[in-house]
C-alpha positions as CSV (number, residue, x, y, z in Angstrom):
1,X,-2.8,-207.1,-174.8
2,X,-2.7,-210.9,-175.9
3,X,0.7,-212.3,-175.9
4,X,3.6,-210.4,-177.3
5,X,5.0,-213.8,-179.1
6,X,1.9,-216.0,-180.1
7,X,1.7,-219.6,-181.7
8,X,2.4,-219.3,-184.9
9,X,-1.1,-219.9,-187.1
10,X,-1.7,-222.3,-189.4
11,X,-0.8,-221.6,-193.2
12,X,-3.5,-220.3,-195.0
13,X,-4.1,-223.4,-197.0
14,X,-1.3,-226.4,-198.5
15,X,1.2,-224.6,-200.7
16,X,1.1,-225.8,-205.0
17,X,3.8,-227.2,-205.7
18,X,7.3,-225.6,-206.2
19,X,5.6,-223.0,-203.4
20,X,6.1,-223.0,-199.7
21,X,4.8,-220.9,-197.2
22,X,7.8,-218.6,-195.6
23,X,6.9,-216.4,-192.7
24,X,7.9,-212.8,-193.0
25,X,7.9,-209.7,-191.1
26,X,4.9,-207.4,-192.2
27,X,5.1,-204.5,-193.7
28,X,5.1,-200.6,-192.1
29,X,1.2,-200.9,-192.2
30,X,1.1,-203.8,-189.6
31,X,2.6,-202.7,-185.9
32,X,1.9,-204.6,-182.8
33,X,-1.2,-203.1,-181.2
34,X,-0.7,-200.0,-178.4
35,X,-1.1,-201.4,-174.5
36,X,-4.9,-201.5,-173.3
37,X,-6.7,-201.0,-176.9
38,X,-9.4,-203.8,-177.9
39,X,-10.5,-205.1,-181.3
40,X,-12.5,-203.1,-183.5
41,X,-13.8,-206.2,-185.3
42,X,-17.6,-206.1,-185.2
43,X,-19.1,-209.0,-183.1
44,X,-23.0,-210.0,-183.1
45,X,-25.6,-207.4,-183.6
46,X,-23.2,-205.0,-185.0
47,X,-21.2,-204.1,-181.5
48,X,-17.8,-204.2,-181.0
49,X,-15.9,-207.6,-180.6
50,X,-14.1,-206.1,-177.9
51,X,-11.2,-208.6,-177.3
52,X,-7.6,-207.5,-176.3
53,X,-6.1,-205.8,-179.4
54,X,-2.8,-207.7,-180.3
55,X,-1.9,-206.3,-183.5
56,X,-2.7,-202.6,-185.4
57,X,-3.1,-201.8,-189.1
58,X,-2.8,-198.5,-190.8
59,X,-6.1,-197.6,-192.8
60,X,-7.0,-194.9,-195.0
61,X,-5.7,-192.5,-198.5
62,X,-5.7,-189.5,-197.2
63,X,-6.8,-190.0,-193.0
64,X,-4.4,-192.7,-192.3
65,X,-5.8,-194.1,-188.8
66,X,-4.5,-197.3,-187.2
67,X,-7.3,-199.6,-186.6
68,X,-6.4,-202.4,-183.6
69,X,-7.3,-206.0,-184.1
70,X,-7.1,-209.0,-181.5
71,X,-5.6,-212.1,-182.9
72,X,-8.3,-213.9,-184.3
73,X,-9.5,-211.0,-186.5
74,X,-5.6,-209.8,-187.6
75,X,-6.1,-211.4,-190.9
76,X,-4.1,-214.6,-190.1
77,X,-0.7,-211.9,-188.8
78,X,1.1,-213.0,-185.3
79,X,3.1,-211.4,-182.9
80,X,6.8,-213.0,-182.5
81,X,9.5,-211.6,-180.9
82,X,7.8,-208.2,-180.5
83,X,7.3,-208.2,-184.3
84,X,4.0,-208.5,-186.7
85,X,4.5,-211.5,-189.0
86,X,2.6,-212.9,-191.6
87,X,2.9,-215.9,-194.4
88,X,3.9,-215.4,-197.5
89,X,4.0,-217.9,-200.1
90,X,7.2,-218.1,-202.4
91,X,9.3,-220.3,-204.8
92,X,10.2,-223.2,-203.5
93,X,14.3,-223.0,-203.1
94,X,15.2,-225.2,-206.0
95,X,19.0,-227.5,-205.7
96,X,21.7,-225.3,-205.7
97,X,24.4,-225.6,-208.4
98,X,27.6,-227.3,-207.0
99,X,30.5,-224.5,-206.2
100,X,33.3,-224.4,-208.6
């Protein structure tokens, strides 16, 4: 398994402005991968990528199946502190009114 607390990625790209880019737990659907699975990502000529699995993601409406992914094919997510994160783009906090 790749490194249970990773770099943290690069945003996805520079956030408008009033945005900035938080990062966030994931939701239930994104766990850190099970110990000794590999990526299901498909690599040249259709075969498996086959890299240590880092994170998991739950697939599926009515078969729910967890499909393992190594870093560079989780879909930008990251492991910190044992836990999936991800980026997520919000309001930018604006000034605060003073406290009466």
């Amino acid at each position: 398994m790749e490194s249970m607390t990773a770099e943290r990625p690069p945003v996805p790209y520079p956030a408008p402005p009033g945005d900035v880019w938080v990062a966030e737990e994931a939701g239930p659907d994104w766990q850190p991968a099970e110990a000794g699975r590999k990526c299901r990502a498909l690599g040249p000529g259709g075969t498996a990528h086959g890299a240590p699995a880092a994170v998991r993601q739950l697939h599926g409406l009515h078969r729910r199946v967890w499909w393992q992914f190594c870093l560079q094919h989780g879909e930008g997510h990251w492991i910190e502190d044992g836990k999936v994160m991800q980026w997520v783009l919000k309001d930018e906090p604006g000034p605060q009114p003073p406290e009466s």
